[in-house]
C-alpha positions in Angstrom: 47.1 -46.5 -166.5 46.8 -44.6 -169.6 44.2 -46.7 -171.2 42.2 -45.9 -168.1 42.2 -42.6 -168.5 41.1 -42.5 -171.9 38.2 -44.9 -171.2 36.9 -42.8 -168.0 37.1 -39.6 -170.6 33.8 -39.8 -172.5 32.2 -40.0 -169.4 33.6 -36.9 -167.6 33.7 -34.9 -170.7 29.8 -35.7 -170.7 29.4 -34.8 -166.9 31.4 -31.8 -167.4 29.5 -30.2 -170.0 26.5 -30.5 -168.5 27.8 -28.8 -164.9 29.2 -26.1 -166.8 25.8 -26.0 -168.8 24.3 -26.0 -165.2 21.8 -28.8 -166.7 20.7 -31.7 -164.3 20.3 -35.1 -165.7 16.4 -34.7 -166.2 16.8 -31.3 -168.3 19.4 -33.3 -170.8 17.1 -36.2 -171.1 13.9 -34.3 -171.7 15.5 -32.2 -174.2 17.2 -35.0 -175.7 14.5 -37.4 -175.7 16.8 -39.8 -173.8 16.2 -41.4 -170.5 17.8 -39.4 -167.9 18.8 -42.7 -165.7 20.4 -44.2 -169.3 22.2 -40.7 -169.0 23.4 -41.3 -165.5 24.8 -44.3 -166.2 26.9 -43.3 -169.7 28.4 -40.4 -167.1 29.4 -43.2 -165.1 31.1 -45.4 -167.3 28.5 -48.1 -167.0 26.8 -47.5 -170.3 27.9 -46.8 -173.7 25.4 -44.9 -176.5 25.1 -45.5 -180.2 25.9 -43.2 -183.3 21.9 -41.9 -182.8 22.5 -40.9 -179.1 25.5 -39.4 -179.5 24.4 -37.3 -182.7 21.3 -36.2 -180.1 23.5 -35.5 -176.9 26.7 -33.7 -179.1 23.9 -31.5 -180.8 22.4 -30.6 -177.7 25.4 -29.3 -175.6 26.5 -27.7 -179.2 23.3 -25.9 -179.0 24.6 -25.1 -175.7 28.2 -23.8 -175.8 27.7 -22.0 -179.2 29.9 -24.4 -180.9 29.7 -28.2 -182.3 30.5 -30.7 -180.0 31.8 -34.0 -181.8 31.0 -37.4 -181.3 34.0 -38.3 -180.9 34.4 -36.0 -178.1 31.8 -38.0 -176.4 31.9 -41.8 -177.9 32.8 -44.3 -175.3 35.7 -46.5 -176.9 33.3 -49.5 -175.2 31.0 -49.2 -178.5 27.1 -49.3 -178.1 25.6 -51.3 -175.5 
């Protein structure tokens, strides 16, 4: 059960941030230059992002929060799709 847990993490931390951020899916891909369905699905677990997306999205909520957000803090341990 524990590996679960870290697996559904990227996805929540992702979906968190941008609640808190009170950003809809469209706002984060606009911004981001990412498609805001491709977004949907990496907060549901059913797609992963690569080192270039993750840089973009982490840099974005940093922007955000007024602090760095890693990539680490956000990389799926699925690896890029």
């Amino acid at each position: 059960m524990r590996g679960a847990c870290r697996l559904h993490k990227p996805r929540l931390i992702a979906r968190s941030i941008r609640r808190v951020c009170g950003l809809s899916l469209k706002a984060v891909g606009e911004a981001t230059d990412l498609g805001f369905s491709h977004l949907a699905r990496f907060e549901r677990g059913e797609a992963a992002f690569g080192v270039e997306k993750l840089r973009r999205l982490a840099a974005f909520y940093g922007e955000r929060l007024g602090h760095p957000v890693t990539m680490e803090l956000l990389h799926s341990e699925e690896g890029p799709m």
